[in-house]
MDTraj code that builds the backbone (N, CA, C; nanometers):
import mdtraj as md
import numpy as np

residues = "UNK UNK UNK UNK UNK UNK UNK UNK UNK UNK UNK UNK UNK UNK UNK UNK UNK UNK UNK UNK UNK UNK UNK UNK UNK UNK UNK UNK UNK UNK UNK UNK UNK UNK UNK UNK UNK UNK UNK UNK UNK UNK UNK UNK UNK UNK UNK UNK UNK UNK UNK UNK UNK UNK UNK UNK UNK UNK UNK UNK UNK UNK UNK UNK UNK UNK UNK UNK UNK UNK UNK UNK UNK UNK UNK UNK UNK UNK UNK UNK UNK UNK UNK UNK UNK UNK UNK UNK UNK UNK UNK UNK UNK UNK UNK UNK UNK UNK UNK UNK UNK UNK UNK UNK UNK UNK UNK UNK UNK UNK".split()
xyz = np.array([
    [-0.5776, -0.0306, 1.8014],
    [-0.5390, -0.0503, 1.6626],
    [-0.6315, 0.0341, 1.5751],
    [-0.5720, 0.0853, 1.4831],
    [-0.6297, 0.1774, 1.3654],
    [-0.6222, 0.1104, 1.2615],
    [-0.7220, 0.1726, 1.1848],
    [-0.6965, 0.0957, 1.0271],
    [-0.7414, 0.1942, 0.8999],
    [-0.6237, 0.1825, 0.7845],
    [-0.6632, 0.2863, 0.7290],
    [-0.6814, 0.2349, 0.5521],
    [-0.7987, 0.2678, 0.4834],
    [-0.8117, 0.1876, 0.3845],
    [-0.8092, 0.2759, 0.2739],
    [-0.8000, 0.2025, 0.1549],
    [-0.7666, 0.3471, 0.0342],
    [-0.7876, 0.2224, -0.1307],
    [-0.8276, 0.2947, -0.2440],
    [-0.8327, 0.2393, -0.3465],
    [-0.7425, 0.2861, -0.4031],
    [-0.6205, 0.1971, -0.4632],
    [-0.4932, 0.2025, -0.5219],
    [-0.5567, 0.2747, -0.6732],
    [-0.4726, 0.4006, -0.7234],
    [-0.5282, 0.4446, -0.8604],
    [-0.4077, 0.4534, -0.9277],
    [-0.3711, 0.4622, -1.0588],
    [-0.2943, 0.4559, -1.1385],
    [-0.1931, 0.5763, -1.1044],
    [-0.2091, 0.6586, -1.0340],
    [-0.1103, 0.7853, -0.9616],
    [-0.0601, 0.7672, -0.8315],
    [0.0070, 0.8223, -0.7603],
    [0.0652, 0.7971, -0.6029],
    [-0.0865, 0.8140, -0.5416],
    [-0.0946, 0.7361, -0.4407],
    [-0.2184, 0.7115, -0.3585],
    [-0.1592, 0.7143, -0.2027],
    [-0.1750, 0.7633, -0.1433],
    [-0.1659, 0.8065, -0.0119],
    [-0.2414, 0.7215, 0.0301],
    [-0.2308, 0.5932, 0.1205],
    [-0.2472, 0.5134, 0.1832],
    [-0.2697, 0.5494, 0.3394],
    [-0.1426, 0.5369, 0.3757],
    [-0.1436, 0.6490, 0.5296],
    [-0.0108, 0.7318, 0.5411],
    [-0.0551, 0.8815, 0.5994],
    [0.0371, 1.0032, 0.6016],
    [0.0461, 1.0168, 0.7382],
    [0.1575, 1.0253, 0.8472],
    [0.1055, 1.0631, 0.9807],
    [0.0794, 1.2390, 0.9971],
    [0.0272, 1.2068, 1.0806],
    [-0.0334, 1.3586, 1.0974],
    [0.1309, 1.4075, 1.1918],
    [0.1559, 1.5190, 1.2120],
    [0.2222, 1.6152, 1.2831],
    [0.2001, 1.5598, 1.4327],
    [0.3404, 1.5580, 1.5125],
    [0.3431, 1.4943, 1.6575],
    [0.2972, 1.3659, 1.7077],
    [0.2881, 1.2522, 1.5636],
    [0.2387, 1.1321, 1.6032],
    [0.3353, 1.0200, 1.5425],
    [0.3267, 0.9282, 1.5831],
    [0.4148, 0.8475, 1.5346],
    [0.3243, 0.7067, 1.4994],
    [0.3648, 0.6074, 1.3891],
    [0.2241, 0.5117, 1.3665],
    [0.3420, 0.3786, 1.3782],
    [0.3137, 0.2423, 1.4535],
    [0.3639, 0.1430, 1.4122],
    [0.2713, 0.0602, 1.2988],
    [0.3423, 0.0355, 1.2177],
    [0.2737, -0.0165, 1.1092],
    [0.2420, -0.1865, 1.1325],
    [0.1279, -0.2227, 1.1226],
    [0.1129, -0.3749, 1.2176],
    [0.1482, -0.5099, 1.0221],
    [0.0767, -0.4371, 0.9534],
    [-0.0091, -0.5386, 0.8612],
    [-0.0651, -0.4360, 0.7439],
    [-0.0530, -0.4655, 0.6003],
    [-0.0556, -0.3871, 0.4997],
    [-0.1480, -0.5201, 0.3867],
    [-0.2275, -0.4987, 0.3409],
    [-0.3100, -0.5505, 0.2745],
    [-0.3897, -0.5173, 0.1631],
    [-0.3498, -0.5986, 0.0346],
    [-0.3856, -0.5386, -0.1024],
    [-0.4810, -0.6053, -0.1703],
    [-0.5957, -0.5705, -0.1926],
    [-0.6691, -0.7016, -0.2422],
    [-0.7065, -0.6834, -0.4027],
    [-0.7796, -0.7565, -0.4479],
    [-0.8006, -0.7227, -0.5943],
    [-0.9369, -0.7837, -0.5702],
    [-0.9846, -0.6646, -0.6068],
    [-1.1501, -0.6836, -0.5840],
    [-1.2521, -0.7515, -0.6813],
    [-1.1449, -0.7308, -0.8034],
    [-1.2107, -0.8206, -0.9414],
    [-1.2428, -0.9800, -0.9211],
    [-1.3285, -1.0375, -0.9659],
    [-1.3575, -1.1939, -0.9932],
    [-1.2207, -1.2496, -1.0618],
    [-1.2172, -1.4103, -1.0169],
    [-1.1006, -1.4363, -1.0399],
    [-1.1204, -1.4748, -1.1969],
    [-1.0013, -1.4617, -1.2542],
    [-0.9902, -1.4827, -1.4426],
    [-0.9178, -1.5507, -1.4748],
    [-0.9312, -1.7443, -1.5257],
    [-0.8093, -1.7814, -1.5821],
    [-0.7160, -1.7242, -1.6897],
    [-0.7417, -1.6513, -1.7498],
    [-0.7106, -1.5941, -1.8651],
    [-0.6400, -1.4331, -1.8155],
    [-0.6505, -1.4292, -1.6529],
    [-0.5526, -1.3242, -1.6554],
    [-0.5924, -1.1503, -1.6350],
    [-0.7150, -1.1490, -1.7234],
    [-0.7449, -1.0062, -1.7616],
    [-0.7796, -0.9196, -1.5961],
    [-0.7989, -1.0061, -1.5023],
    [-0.8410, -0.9190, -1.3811],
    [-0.7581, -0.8620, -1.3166],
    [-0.6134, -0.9575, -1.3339],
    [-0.5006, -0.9272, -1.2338],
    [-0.4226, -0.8072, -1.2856],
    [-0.3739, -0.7150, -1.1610],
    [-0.3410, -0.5953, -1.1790],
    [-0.2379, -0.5925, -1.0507],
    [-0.0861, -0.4921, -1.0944],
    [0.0354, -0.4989, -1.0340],
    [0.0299, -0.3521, -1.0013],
    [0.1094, -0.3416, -0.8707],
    [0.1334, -0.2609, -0.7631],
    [0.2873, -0.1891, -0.7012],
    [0.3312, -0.0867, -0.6895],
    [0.4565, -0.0597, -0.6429],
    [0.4299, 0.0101, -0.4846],
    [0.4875, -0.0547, -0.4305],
    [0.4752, 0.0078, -0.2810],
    [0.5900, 0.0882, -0.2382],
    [0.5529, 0.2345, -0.1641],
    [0.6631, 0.2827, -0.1055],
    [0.6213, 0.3673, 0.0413],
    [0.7360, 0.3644, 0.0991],
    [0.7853, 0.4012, 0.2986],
    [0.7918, 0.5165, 0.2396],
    [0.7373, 0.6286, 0.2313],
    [0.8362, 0.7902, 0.2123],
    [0.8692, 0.8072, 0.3240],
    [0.9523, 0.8883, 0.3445],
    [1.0000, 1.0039, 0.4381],
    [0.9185, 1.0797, 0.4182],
    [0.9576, 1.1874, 0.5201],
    [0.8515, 1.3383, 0.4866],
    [0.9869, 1.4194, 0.4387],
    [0.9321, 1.4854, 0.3292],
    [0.9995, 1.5729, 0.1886],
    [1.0996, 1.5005, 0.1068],
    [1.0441, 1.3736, 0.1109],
    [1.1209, 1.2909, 0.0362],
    [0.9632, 1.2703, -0.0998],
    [0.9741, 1.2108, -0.2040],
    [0.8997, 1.1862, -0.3484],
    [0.9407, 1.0313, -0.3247],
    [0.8370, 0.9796, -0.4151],
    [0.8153, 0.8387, -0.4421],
    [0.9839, 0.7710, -0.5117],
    [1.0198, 0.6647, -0.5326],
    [1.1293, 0.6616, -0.5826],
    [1.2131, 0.5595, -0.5633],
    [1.3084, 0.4938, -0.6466],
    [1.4104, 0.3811, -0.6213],
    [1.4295, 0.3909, -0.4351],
    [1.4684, 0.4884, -0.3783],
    [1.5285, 0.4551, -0.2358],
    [1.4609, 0.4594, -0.2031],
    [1.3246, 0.4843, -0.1657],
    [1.2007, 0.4254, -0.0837],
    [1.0971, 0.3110, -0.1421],
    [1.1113, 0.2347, -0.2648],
    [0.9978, 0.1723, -0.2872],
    [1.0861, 0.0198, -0.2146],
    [0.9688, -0.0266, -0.1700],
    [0.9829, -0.1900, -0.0854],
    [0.9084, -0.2558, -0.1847],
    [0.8241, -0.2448, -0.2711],
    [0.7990, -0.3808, -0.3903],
    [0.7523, -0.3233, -0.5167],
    [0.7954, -0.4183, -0.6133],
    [0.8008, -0.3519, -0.7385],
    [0.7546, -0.4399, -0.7612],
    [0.5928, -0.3379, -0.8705],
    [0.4777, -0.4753, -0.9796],
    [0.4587, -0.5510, -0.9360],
    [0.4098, -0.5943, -0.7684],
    [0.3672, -0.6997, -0.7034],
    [0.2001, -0.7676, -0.8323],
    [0.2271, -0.8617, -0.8502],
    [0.0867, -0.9061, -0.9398],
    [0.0156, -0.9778, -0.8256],
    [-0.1339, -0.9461, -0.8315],
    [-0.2062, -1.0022, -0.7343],
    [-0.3734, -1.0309, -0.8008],
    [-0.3416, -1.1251, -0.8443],
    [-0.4391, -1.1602, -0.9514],
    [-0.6264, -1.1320, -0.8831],
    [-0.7135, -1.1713, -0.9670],
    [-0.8281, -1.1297, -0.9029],
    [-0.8598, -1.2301, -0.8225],
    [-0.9291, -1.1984, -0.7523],
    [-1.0170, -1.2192, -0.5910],
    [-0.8392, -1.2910, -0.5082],
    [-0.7931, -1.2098, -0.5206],
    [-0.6542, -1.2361, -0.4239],
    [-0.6321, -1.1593, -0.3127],
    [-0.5534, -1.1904, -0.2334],
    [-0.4851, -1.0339, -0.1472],
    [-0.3816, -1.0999, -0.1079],
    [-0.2382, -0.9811, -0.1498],
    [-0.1082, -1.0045, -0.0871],
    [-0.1288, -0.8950, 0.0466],
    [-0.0385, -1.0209, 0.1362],
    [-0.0152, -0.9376, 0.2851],
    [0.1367, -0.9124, 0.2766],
    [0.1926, -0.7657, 0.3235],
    [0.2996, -0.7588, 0.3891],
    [0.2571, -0.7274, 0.5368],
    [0.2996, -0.8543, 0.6031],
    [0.3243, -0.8570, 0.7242],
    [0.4072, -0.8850, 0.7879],
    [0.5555, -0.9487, 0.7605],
    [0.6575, -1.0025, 0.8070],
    [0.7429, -0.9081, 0.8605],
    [0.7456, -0.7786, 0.8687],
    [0.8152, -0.7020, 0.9265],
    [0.7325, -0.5771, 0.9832],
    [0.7514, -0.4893, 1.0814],
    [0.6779, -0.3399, 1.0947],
    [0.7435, -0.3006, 1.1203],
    [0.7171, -0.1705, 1.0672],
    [0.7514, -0.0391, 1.0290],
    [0.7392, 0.0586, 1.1464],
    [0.8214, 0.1242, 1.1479],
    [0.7664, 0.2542, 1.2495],
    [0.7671, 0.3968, 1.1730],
    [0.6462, 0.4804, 1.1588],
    [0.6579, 0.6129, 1.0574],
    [0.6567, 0.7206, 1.1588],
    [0.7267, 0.7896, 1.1593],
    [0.6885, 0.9316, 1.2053],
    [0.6213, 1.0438, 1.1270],
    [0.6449, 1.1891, 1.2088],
    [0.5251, 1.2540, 1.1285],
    [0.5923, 1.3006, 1.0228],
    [0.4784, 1.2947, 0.8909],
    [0.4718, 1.3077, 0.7459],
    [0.5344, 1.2616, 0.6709],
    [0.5721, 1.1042, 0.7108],
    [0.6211, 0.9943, 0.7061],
    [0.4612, 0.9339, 0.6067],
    [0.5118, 0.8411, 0.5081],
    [0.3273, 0.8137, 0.4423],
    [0.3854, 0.7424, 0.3958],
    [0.2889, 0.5989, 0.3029],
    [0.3161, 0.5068, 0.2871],
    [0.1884, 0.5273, 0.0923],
    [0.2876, 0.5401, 0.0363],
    [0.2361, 0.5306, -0.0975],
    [0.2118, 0.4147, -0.2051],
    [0.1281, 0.4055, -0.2733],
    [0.1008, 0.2768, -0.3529],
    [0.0710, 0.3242, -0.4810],
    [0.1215, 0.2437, -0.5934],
    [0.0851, 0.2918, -0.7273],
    [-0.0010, 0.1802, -0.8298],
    [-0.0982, 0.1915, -0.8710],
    [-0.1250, 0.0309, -0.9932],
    [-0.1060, 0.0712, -1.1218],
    [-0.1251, -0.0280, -1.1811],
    [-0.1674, -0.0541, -1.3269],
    [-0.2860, -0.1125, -1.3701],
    [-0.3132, -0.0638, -1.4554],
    [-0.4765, -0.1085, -1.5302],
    [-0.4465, -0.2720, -1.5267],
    [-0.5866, -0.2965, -1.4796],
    [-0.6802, -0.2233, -1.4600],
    [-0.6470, -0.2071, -1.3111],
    [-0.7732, -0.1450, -1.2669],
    [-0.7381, -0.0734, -1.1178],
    [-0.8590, -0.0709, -1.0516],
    [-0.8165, -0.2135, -1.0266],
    [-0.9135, -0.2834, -0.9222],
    [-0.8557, -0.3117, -0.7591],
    [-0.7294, -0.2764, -0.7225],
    [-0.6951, -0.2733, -0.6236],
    [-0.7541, -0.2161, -0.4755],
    [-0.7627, -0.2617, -0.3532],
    [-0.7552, -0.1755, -0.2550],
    [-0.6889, -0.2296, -0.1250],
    [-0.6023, -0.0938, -0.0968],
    [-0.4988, -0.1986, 0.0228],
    [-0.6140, -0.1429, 0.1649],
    [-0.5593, -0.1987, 0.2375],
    [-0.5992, -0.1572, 0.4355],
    [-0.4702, -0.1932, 0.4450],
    [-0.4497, -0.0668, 0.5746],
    [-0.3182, -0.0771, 0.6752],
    [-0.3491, -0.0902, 0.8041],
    [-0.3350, -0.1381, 0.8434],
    [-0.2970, -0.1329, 1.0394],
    [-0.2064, -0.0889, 1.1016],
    [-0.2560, -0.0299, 1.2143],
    [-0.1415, 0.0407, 1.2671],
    [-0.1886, 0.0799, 1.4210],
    [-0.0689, 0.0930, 1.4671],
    [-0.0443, 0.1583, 1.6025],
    [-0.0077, 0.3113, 1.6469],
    [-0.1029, 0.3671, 1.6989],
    [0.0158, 0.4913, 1.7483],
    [0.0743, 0.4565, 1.8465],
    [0.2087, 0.5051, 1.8573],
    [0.3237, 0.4768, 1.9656],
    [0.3903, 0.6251, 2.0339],
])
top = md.Topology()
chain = top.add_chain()
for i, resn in enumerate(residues, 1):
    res = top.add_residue(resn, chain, resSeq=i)
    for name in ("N", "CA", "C"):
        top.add_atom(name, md.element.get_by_symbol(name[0]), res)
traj = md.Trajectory(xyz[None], top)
């Protein structure tokens, strides 16, 4: 098992890209919000996740969640399904301020 970690920024964030002649099963995807938790709200910060293809752009037919909110000291898991990517196949993430996010992926090569 591999694991690949990345801080979500307000632009497409390349999470994981496969390299050329590899293929990745995707095990477990994990977003945390690194901020202290805030009743009042101000920590929590929302997320769009997307599967690209390779020479495909971010976009309605590849995003799997839209403005996930994951308030501070939280972490949403997508784990209920995996993925299989081939090469230059990547898995992109976008936030909103603030941008305290950071996902880890797991994965398999197959």
């Amino acid at each position: 098992m591999a694991l690949a970690n990345s801080l979500i920024g307000s632009t497409n964030t390349n999470i994981v890209v496969v390299p050329s002649g590899k293929q990745y099963a995707i095990l477990t995807l994990m977003v945390c919000n690194t901020a202290a938790e805030d009743p009042t709200g101000s920590n929590d910060s929302k997320f769009d996740l997307h599967f690209v293809p390779q020479g495909q752009s971010i976009g309605a037919v590849n995003q799997v969640c839209k403005e996930i909110n994951v308030t501070g000291a939280e972490t949403f898991t997508f784990d209920t399904e995996k993925m299989v990517l081939s090469a230059g196949d990547s898995i992109v993430a976008v936030s909103q301020a603030p941008l305290n996010l950071s996902a880890t992926v797991s994965f398999l090569e197959v």
